[in-house]
N, C-alpha and C positions, 0 to 999 in steps of 0.2 A: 282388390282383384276379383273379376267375376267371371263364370261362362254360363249363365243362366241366362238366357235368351230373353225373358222376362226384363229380366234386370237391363241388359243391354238395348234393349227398345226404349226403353223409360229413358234413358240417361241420353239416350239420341234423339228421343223425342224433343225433351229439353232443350236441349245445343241445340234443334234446329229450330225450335220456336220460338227461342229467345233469339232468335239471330234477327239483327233488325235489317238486314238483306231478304230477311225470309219476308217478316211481314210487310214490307215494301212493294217487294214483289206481287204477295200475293193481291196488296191492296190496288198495285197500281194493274194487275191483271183484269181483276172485277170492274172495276172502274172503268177501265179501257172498252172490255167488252161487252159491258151494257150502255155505254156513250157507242159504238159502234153499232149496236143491235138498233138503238134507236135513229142513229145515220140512214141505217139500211131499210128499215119501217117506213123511215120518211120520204127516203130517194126510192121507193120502189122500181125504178130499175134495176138499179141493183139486184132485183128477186124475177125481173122478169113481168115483172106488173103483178106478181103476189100479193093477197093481202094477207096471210099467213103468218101469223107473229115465229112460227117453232122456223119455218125459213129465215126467218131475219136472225133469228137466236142459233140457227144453224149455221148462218154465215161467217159468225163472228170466231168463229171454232182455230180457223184458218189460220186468223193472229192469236187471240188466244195461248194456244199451243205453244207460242217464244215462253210463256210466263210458266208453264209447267216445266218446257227442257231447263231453265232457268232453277226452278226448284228442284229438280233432280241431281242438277250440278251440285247447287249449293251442299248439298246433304253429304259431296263429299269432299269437295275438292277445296271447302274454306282452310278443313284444315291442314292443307299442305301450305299455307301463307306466310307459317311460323313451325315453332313446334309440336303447336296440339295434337298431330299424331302419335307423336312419340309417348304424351302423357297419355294420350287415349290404348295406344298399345300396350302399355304398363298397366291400366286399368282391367282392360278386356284384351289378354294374349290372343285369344282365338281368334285368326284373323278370319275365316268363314264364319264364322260367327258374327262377327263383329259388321261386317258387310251384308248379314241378312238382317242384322241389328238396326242399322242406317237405313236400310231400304224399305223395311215394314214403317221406320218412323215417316219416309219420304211419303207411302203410301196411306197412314195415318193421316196425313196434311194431307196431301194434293187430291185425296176424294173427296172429301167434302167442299173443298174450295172447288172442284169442279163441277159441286152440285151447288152450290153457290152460284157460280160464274152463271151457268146455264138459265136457273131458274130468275134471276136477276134482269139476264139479257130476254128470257122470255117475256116478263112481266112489262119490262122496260117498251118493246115492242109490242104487248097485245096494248099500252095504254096509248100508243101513239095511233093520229086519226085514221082511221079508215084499217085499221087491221084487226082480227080477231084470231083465236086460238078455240076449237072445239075438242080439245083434246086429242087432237091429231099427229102423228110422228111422234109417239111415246119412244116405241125403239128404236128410231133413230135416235132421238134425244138420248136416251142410256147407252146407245152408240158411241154419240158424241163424248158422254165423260166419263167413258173407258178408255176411247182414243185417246185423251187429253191425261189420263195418269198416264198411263204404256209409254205415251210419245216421251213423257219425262223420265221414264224407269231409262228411256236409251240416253238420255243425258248423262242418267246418274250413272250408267256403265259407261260410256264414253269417257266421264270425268277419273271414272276409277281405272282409267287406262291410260288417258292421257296426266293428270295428276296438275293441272291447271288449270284455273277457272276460267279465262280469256281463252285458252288454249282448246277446251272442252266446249266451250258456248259456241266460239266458232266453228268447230268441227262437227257441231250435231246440226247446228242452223243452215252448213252447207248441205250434210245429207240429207235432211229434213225439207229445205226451200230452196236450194239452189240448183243443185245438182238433177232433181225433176224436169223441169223445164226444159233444162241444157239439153239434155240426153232426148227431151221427149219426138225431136223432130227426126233423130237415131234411129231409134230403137222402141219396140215398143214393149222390150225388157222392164220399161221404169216402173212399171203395173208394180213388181215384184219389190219399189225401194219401200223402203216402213212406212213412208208419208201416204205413198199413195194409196197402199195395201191396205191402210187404215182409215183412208176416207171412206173405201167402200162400206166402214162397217155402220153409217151415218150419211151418206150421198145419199140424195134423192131427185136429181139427176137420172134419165133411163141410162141403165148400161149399154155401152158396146159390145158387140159380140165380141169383141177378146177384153173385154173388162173381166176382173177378178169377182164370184159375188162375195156378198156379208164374209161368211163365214171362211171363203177362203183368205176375204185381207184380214181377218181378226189371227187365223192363223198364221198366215206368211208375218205379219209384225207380231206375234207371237216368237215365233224363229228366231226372226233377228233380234229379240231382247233376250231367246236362250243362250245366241251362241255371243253378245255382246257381254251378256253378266256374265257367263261360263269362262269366257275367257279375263275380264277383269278381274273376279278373285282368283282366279289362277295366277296372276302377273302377281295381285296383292300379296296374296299368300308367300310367293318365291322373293319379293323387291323386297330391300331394305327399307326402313322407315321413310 
């Protein structure tokens, strides 16, 4: 039995590294989007007639993204499959604990595989013909694989609410990709959902005059991961195992 916060990152860390969901994921993430960056390099319309590798490597953000709300799930919701939660609350009672436990491990992984993915899909696309990279669009690039952990932190609260994996993946992927579009010919409300709030902190697109800038979507998806984890270990904390 532990509550040393310490101790509870290591042991989650674990469980989620060894989960061969995890590395799958991450593997087929990378893969995915530096075969895409390099799609996009090649078909340059896609970019608009760019010959910009960090566009091409910015594209790929879009899909991308499934593979991080994906590892944010995992990090909690495997273990509702069986018992593992039970042994894991015997181990580590403090359930705030235990869920900042899970969530710095989430964060542990899905940074560097986002500087991975990035740097991957960049290279991928400056080597394809006719594009080059002068070092341009650094912060969007750091944009980009802040967006891509956050986008997954709203997973991992989603999953810590809803408490099923299929259950959770579908309910972030609608708020995330579906639910945008639907509404966008609505309302021009949608600015404010995570997804879009978050492009802006990596768009390089000119804004609209009612577009959100940088700093406003890093904070609006900001919001929505306070008041998603705020209210997840709240349920956590009060729900039976």
């Amino acid at each position: 039995m532990t509550n040393d916060l310490r101790n509870v990152v290591a042991a989650e860390l674990i469980k989620l590294r060894t989960l061969p969901a995890t590395l799958i994921t991450i593997a087929v993430t990378v893969a995915g989007a530096t075969t895409l960056a390099v799609a996009f390099a090649t078909g340059r319309q896609q970019l608009g007639g760019s010959a910009s590798a960090a566009e091409a490597a910015l594209r790929v953000v879009e899909y991308g993204q499934i593979g991080f709300i994906l590892l944010g799930i995992l990090a909690v919701a495997t273990e509702y499959g069986g018992s593992q939660i039970r042994a894991t609350l015997t181990a580590a009672p403090g359930r705030t604990l235990l869920m900042a436990g899970k969530a710095a491990a989430y964060v542990l992984i899905a940074a560097p595989t986002a500087l991975l993915t990035l740097a991957l899909s960049l290279l991928a696309a400056r080597l394809a013909p006719g594009m080059s990279w002068t070092g341009e669009h650094v912060g969007a690039l750091a944009g980009a694989g802040a967006y891509l952990v956050l986008i997954g932190l709203l997973g991992y609260a989603v999953a810590a609410l809803v408490r099923d994996l299929i259950g959770a993946l579908v309910a972030t992927l609608a708020l995330v990709l579906v639910l945008p579009p639907v509404l966008a010919g609505v309302t021009t409300l949608t600015r404010y959902l995570p997804s879009h709030a978050g492009t802006r902190m990596y768009e390089l697109a000119p804004a609209l005059p009612e577009d959100l800038t940088p700093a406003q979507g890093a904070v609006t998806l900001a919001a929505w991961l306070v008041l998603a984890l705020a209210t997840g270990v709240a349920l956590f904390a009060k729900r039976d195992a």
